[in-house]
PDB file of N, CA, C and O in Angstrom, chain B, residues numbered from 101:
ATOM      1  N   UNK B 101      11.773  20.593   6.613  1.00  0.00           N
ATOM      2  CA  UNK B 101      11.218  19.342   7.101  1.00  0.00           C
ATOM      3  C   UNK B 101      10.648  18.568   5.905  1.00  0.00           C
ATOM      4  O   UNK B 101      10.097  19.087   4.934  1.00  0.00           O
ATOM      5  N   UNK B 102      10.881  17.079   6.131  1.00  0.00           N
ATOM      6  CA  UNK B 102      10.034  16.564   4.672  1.00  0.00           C
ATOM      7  C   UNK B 102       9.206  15.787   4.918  1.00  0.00           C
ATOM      8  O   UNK B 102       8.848  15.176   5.925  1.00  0.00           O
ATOM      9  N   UNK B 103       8.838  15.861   3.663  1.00  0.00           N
ATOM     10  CA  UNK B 103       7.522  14.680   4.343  1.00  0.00           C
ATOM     11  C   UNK B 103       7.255  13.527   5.093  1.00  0.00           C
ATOM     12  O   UNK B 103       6.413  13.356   5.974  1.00  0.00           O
ATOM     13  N   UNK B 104       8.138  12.713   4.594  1.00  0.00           N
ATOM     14  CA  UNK B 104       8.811  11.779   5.468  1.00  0.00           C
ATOM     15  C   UNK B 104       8.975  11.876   6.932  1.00  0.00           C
ATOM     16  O   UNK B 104       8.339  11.134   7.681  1.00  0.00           O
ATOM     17  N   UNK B 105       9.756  12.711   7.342  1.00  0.00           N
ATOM     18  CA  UNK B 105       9.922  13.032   8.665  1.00  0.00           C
ATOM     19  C   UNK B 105       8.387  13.351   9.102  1.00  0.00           C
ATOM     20  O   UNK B 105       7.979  12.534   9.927  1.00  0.00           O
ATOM     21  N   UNK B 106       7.659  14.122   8.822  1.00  0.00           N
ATOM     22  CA  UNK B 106       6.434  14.358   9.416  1.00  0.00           C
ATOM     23  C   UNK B 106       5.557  13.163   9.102  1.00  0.00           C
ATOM     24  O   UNK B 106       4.402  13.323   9.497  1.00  0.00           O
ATOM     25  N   UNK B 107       5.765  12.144   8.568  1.00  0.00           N
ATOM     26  CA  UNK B 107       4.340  11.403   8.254  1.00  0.00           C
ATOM     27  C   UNK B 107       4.342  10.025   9.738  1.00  0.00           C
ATOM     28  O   UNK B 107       5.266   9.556  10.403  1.00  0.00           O
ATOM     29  N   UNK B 108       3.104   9.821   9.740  1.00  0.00           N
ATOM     30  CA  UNK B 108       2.923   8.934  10.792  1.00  0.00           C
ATOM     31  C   UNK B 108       2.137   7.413   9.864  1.00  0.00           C
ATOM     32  O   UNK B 108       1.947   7.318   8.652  1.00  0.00           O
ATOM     33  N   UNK B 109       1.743   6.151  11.210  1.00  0.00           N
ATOM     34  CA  UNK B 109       0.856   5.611  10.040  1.00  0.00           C
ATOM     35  C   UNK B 109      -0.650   5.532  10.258  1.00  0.00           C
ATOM     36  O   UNK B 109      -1.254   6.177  11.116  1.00  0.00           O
ATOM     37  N   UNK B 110      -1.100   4.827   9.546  1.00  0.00           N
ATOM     38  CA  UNK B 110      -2.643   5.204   9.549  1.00  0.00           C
ATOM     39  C   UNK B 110      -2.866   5.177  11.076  1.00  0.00           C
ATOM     40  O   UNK B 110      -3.377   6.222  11.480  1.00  0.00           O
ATOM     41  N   UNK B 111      -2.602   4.198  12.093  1.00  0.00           N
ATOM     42  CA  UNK B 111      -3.337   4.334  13.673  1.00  0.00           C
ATOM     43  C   UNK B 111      -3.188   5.804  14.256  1.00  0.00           C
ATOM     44  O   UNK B 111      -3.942   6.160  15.161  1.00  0.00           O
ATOM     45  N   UNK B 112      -2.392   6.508  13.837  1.00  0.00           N
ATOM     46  CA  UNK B 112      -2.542   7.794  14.398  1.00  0.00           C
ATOM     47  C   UNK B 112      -4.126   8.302  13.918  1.00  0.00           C
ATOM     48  O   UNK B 112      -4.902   8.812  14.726  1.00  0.00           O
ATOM     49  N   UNK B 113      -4.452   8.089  12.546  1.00  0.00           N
ATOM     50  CA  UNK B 113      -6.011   8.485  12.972  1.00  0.00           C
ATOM     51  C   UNK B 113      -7.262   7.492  13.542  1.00  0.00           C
ATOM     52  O   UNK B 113      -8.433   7.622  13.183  1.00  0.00           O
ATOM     53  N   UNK B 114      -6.769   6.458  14.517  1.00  0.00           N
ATOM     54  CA  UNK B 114      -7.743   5.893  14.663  1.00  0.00           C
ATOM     55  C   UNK B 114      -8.725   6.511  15.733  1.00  0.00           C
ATOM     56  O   UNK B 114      -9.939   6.330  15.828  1.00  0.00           O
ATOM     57  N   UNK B 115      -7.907   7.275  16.503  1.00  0.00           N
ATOM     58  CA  UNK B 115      -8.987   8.020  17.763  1.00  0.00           C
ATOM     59  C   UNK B 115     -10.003   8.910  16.999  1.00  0.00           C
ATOM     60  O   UNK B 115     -11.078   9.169  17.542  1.00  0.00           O
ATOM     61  N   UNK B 116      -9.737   9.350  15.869  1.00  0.00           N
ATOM     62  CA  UNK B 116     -10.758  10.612  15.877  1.00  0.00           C
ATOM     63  C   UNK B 116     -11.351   9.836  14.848  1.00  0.00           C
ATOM     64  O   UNK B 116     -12.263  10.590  14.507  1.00  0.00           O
ATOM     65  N   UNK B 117     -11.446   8.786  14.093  1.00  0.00           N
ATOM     66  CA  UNK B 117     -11.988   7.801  13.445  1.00  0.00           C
ATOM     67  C   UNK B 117     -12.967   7.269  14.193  1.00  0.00           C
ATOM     68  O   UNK B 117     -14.060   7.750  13.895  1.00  0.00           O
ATOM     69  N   UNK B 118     -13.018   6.226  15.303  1.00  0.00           N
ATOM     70  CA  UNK B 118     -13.667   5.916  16.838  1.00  0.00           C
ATOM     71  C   UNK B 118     -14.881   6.933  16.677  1.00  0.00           C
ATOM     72  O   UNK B 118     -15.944   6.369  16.937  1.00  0.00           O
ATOM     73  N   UNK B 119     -14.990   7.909  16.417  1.00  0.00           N
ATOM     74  CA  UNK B 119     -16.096   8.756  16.888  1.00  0.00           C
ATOM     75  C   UNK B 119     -16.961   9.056  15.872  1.00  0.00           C
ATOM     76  O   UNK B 119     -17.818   9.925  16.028  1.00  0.00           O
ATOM     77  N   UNK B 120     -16.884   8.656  15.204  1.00  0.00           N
ATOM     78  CA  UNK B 120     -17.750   8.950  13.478  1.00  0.00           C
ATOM     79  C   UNK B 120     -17.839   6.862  12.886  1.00  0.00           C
ATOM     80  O   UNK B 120     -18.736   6.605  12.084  1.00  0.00           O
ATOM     81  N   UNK B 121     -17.272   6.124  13.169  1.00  0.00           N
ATOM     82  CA  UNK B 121     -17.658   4.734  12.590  1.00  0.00           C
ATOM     83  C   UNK B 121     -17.304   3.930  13.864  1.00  0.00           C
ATOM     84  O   UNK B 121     -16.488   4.315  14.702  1.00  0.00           O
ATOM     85  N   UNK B 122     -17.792   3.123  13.905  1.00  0.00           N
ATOM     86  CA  UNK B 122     -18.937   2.143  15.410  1.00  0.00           C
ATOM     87  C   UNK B 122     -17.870   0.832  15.058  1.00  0.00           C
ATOM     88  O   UNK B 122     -18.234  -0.165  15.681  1.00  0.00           O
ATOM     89  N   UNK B 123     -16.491   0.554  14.110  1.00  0.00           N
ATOM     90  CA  UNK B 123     -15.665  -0.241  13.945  1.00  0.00           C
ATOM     91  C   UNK B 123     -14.199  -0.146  13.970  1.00  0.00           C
ATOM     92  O   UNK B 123     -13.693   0.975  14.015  1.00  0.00           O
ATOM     93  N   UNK B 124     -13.354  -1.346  13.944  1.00  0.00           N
ATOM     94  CA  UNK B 124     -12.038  -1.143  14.247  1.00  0.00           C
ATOM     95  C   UNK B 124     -11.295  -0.312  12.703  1.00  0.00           C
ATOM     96  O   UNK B 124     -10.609  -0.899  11.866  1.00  0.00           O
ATOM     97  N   UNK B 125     -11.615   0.912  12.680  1.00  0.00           N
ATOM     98  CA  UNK B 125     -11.208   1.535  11.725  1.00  0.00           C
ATOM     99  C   UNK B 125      -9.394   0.877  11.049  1.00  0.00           C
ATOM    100  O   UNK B 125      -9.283   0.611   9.852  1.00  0.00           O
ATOM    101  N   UNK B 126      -8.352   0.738  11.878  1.00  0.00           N
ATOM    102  CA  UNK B 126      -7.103   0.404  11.623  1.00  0.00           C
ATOM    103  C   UNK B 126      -7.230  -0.890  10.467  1.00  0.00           C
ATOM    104  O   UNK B 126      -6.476  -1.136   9.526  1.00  0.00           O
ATOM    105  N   UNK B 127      -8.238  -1.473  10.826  1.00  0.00           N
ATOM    106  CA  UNK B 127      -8.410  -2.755  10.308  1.00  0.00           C
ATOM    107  C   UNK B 127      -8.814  -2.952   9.103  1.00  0.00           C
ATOM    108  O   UNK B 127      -8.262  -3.680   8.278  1.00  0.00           O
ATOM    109  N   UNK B 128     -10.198  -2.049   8.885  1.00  0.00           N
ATOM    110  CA  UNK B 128     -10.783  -1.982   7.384  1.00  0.00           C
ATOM    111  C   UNK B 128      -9.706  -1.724   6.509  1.00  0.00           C
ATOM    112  O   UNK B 128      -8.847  -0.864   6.706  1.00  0.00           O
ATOM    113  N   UNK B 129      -9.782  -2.676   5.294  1.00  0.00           N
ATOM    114  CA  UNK B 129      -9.485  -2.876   4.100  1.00  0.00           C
ATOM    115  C   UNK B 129      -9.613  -1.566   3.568  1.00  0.00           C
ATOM    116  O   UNK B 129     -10.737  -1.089   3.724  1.00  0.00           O
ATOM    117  N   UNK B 130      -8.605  -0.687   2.855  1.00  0.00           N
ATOM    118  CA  UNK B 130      -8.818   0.509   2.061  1.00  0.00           C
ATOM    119  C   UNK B 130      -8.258   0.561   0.611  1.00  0.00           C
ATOM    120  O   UNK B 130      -7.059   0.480   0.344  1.00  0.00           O
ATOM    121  N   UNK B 131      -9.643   0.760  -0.643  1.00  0.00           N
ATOM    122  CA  UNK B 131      -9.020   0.426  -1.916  1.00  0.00           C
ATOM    123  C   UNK B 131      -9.073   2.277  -1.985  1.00  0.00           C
ATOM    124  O   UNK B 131      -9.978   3.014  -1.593  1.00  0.00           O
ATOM    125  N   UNK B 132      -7.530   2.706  -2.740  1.00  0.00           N
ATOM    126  CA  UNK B 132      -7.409   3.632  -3.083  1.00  0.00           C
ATOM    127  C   UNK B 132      -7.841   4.119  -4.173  1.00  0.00           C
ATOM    128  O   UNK B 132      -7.335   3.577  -5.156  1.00  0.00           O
ATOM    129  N   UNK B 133      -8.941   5.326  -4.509  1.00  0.00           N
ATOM    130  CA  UNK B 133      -9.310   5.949  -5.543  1.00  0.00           C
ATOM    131  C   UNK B 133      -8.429   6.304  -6.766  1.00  0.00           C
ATOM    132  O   UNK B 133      -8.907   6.364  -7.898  1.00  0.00           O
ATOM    133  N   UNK B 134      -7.073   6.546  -6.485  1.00  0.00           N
ATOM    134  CA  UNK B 134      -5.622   6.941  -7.380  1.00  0.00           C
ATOM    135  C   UNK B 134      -5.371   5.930  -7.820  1.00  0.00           C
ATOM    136  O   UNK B 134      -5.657   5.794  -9.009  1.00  0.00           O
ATOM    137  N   UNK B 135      -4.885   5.038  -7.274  1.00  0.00           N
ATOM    138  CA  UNK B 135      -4.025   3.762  -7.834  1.00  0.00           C
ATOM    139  C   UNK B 135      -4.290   2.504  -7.955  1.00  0.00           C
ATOM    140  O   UNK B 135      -3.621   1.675  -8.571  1.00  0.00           O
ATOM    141  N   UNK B 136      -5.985   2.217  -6.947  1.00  0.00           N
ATOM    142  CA  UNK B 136      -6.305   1.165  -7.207  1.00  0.00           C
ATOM    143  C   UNK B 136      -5.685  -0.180  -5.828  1.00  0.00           C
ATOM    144  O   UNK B 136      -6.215  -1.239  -5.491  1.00  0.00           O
ATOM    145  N   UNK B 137      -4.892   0.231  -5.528  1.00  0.00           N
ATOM    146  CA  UNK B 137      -4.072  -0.897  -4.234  1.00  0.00           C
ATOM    147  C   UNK B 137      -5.054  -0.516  -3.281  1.00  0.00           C
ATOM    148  O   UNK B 137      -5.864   0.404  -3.168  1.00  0.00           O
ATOM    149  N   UNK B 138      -4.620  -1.827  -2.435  1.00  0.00           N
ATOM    150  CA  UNK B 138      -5.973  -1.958  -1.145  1.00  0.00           C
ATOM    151  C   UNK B 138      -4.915  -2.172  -0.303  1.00  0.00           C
ATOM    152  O   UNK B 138      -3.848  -2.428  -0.861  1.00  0.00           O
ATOM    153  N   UNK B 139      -4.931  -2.128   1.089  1.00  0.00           N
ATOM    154  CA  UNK B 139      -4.249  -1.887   2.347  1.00  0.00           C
ATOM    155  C   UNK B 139      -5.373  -1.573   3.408  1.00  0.00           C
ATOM    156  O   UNK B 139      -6.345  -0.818   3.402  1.00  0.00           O
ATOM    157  N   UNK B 140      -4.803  -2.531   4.395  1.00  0.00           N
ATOM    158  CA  UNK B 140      -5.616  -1.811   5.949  1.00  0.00           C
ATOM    159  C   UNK B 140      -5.365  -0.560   5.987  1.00  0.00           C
ATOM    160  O   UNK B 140      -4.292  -0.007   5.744  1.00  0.00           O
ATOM    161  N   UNK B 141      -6.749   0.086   6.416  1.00  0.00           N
ATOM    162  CA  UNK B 141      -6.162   2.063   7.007  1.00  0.00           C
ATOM    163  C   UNK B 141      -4.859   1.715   8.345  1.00  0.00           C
ATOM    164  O   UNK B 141      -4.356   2.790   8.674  1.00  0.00           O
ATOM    165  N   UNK B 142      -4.405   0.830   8.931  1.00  0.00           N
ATOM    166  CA  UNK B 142      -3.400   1.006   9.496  1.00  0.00           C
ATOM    167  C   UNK B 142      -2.234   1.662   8.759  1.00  0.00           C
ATOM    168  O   UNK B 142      -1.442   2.475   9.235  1.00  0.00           O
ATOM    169  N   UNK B 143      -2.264   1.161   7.487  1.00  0.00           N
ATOM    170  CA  UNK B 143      -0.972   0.789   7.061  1.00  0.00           C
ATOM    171  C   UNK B 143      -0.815   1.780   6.090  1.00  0.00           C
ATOM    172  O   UNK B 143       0.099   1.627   5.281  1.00  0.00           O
ATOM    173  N   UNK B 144      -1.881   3.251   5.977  1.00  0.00           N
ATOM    174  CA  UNK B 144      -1.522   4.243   5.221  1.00  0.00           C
ATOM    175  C   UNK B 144      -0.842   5.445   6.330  1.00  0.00           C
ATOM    176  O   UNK B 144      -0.829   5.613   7.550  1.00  0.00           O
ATOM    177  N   UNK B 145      -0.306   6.141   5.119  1.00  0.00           N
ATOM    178  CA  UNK B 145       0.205   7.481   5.553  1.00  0.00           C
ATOM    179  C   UNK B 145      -0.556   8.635   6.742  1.00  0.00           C
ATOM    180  O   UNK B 145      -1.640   8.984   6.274  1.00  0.00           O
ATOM    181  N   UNK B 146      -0.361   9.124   7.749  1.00  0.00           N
ATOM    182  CA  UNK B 146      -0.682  10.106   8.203  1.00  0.00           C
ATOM    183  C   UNK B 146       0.165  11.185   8.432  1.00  0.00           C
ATOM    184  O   UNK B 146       1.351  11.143   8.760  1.00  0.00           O
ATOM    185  N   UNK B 147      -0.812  12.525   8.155  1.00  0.00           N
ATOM    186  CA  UNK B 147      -0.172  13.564   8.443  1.00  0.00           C
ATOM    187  C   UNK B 147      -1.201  14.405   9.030  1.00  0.00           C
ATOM    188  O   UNK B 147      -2.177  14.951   8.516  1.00  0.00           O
ATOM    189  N   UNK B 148      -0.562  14.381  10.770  1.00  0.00           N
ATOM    190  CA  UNK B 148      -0.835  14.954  11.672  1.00  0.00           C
ATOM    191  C   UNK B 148      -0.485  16.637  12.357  1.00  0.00           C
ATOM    192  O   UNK B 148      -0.733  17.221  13.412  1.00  0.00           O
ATOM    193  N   UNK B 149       0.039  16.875  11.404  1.00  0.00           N
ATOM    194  CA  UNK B 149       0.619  18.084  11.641  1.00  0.00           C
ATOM    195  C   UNK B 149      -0.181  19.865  11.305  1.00  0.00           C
ATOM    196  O   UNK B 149       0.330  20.980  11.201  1.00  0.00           O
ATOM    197  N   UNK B 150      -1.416  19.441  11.235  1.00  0.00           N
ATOM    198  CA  UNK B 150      -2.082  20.627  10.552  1.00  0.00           C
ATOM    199  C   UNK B 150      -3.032  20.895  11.319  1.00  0.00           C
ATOM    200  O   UNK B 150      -2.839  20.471  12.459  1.00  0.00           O
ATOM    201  N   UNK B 151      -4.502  21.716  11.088  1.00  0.00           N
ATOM    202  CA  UNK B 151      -5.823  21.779  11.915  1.00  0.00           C
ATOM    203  C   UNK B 151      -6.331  20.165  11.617  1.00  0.00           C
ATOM    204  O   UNK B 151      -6.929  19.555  12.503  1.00  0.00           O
ATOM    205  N   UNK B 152      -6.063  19.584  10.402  1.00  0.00           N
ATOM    206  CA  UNK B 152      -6.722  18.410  10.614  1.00  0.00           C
ATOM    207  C   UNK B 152      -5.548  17.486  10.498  1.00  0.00           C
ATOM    208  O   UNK B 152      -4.365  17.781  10.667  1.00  0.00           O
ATOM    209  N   UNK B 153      -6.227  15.932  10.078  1.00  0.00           N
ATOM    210  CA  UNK B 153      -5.056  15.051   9.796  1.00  0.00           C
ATOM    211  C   UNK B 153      -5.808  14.469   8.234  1.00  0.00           C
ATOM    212  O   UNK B 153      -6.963  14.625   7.838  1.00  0.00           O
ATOM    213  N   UNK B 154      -4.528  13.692   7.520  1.00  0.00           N
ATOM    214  CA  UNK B 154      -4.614  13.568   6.022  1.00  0.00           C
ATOM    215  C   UNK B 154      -4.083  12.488   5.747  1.00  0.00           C
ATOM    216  O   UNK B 154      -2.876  12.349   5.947  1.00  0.00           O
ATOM    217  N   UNK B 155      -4.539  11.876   5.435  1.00  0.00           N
ATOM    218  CA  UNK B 155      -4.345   9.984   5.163  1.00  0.00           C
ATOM    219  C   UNK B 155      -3.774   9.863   3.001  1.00  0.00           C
ATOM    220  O   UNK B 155      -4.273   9.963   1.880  1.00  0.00           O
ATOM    221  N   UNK B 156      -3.021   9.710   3.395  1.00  0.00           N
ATOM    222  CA  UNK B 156      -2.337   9.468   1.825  1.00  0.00           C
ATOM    223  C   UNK B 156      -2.157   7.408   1.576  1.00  0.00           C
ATOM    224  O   UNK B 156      -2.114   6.587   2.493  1.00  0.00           O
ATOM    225  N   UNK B 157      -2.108   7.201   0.518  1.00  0.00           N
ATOM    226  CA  UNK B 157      -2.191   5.971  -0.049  1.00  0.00           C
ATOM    227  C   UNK B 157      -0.560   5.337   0.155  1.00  0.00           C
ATOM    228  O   UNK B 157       0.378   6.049  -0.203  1.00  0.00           O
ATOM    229  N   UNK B 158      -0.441   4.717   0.424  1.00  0.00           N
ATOM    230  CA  UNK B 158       1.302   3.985   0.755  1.00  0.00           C
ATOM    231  C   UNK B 158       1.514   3.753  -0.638  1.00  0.00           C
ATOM    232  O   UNK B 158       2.701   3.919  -0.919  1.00  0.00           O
ATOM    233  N   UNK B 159       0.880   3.466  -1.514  1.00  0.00           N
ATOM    234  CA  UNK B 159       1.604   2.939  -2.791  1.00  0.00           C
ATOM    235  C   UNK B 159       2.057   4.172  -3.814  1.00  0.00           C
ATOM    236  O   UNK B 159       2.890   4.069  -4.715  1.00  0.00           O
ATOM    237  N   UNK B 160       1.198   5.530  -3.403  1.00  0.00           N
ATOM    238  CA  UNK B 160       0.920   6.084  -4.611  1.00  0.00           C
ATOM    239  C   UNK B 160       0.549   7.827  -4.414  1.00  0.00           C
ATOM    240  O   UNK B 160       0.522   8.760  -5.217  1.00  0.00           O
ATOM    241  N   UNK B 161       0.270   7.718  -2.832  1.00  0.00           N
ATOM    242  CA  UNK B 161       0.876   9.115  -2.112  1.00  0.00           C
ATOM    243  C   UNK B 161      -0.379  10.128  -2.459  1.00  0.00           C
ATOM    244  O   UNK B 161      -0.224  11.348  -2.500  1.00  0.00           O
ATOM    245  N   UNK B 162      -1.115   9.747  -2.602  1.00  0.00           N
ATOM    246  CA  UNK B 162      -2.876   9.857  -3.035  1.00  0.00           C
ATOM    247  C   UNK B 162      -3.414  10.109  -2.056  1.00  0.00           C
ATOM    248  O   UNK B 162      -3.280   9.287  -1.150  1.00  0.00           O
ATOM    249  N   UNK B 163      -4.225  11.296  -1.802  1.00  0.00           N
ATOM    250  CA  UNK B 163      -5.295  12.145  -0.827  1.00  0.00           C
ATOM    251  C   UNK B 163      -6.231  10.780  -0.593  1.00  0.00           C
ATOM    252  O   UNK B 163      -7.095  10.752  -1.469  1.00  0.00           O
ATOM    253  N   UNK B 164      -6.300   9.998   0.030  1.00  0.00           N
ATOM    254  CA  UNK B 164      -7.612   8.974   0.658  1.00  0.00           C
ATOM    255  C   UNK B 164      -8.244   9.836   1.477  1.00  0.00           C
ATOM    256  O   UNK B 164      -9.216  10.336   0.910  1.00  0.00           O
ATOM    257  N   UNK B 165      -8.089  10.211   2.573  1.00  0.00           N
ATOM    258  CA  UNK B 165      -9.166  10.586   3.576  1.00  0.00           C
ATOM    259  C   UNK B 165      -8.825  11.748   4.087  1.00  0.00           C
ATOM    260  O   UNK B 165      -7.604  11.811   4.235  1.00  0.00           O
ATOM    261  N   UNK B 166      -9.455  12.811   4.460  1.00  0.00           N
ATOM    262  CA  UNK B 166      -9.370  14.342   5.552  1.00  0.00           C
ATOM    263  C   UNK B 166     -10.408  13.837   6.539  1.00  0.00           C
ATOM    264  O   UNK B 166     -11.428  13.198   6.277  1.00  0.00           O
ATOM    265  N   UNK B 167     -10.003  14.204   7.611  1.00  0.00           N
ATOM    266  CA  UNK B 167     -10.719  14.404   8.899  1.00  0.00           C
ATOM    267  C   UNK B 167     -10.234  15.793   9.524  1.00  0.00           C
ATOM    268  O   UNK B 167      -9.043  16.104   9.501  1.00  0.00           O
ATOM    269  N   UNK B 168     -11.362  16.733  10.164  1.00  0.00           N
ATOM    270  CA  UNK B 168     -11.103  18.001  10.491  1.00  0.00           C
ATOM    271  C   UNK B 168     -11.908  18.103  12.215  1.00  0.00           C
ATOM    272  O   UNK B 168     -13.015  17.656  11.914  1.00  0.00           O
ATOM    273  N   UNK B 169     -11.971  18.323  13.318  1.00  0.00           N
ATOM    274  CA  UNK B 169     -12.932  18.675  13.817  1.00  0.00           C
ATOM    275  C   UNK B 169     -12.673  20.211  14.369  1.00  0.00           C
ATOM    276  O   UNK B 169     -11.641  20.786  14.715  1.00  0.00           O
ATOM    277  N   UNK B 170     -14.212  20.673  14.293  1.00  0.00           N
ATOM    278  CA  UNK B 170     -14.501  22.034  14.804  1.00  0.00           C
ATOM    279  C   UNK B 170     -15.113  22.115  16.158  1.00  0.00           C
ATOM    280  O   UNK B 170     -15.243  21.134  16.890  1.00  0.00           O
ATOM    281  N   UNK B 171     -15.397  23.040  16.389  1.00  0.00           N
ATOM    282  CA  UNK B 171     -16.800  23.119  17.655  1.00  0.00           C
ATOM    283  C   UNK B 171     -17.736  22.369  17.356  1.00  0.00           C
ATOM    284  O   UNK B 171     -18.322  22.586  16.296  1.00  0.00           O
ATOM    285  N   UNK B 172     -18.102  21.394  18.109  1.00  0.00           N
ATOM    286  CA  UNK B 172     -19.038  20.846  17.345  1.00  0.00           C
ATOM    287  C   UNK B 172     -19.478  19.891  16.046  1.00  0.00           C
ATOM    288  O   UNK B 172     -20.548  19.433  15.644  1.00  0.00           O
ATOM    289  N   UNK B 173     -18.478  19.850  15.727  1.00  0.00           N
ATOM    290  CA  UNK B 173     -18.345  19.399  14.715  1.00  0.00           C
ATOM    291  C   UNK B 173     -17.369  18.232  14.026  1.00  0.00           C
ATOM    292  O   UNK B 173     -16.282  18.430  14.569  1.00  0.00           O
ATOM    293  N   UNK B 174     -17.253  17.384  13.323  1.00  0.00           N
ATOM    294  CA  UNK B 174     -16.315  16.517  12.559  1.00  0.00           C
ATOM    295  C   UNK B 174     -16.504  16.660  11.278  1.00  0.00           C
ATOM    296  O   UNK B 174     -17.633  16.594  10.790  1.00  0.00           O
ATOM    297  N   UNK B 175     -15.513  16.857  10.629  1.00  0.00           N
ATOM    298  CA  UNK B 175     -15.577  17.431   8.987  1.00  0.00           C
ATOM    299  C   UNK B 175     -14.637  15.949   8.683  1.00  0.00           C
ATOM    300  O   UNK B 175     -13.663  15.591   9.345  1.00  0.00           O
ATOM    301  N   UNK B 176     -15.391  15.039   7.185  1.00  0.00           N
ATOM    302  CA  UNK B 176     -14.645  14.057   7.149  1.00  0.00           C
ATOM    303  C   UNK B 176     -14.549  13.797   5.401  1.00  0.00           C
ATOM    304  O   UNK B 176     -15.590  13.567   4.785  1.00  0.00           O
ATOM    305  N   UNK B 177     -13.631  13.839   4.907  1.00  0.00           N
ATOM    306  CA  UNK B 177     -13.632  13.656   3.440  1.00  0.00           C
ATOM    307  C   UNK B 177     -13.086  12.509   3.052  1.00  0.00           C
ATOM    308  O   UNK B 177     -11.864  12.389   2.971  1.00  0.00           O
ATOM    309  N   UNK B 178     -13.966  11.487   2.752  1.00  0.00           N
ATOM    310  CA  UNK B 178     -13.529   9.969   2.250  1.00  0.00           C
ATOM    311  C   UNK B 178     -13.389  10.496   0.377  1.00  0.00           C
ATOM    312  O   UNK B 178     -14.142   9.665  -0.131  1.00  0.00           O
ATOM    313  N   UNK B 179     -13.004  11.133  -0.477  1.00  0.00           N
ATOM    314  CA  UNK B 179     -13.128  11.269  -2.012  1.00  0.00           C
ATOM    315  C   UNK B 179     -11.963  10.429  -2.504  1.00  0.00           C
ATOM    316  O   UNK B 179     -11.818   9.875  -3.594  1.00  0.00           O
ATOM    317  N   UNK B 180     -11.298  10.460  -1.616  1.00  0.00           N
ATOM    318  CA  UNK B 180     -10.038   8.974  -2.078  1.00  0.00           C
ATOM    319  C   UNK B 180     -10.172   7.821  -1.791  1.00  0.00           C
ATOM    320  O   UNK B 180      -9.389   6.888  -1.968  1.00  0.00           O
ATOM    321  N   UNK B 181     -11.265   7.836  -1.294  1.00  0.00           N
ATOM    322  CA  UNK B 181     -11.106   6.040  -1.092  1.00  0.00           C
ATOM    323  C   UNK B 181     -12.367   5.916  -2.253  1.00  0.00           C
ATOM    324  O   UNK B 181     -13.228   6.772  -2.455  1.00  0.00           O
ATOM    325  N   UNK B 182     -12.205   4.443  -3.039  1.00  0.00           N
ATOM    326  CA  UNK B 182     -12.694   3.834  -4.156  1.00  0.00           C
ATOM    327  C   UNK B 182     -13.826   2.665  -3.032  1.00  0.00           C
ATOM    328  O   UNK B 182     -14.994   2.457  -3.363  1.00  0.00           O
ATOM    329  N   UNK B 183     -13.414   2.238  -2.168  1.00  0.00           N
ATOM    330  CA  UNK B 183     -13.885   1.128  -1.090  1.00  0.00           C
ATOM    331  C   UNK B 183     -13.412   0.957   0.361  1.00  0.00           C
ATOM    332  O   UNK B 183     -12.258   1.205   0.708  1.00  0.00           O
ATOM    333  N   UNK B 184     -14.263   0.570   1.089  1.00  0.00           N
ATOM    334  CA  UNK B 184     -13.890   0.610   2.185  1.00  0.00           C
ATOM    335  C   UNK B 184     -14.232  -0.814   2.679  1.00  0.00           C
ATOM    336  O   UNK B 184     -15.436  -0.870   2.427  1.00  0.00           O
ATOM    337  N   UNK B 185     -13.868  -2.079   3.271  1.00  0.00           N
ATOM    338  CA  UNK B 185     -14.468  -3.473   3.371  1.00  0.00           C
ATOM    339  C   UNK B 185     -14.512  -3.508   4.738  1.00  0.00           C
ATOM    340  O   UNK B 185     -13.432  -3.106   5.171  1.00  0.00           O
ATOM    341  N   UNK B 186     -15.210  -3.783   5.548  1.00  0.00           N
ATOM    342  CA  UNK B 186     -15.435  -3.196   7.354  1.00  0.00           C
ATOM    343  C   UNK B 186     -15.748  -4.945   7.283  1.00  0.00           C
ATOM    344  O   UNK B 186     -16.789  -5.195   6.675  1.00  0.00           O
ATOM    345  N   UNK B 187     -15.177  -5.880   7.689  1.00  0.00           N
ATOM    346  CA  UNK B 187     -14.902  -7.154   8.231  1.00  0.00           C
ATOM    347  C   UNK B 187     -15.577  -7.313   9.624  1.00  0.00           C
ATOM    348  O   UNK B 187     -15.082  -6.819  10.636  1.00  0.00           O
ATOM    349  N   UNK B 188     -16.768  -8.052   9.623  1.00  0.00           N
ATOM    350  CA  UNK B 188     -17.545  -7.910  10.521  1.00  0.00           C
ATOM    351  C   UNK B 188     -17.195  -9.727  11.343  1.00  0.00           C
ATOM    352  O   UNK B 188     -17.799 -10.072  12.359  1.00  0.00           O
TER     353      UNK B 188
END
């Protein structure tokens, strides 16, 4: 299977996004930590296929975001994103 075939786009993580930020997550502006390009989180990579899901950069294929949840819990790793612009 390749990557390709498994990848989705960013709205696949907007539900479990919804529950940790109080905004239209798809929408915010995302500057990537790797490469520097900005894109709505719609419009990045998802990969849904694991215990969590994993948001990669469209330009440059760059770890932006992990989201995990447990019992209880939401495990969320923004270390790829450089900015986030939430358009109010």
């Amino acid at each position: 299977m390749t990557p390709e075939s498994r990848r989705l786009d960013g709205n696949a993580v907007a539900g479990r996004l919804s529950a940790v930020f109080a905004f239209e997550t798809t929408a915010a502006r995302t500057r990537c930590a790797g490469c520097g390009s900005t894109a709505p989180l719609g419009a990045y990579h998802v990969y849904a296929d694991a215990p969590g899901m994993v948001v990669r950069c469209p330009a440059c294929e760059a770890m932006v975001l992990r989201i995990a949840e447990t019992p209880g819990r939401t495990w969320l790793d923004m270390s790829g994103v450089a900015a986030l612009d939430i358009s109010t």
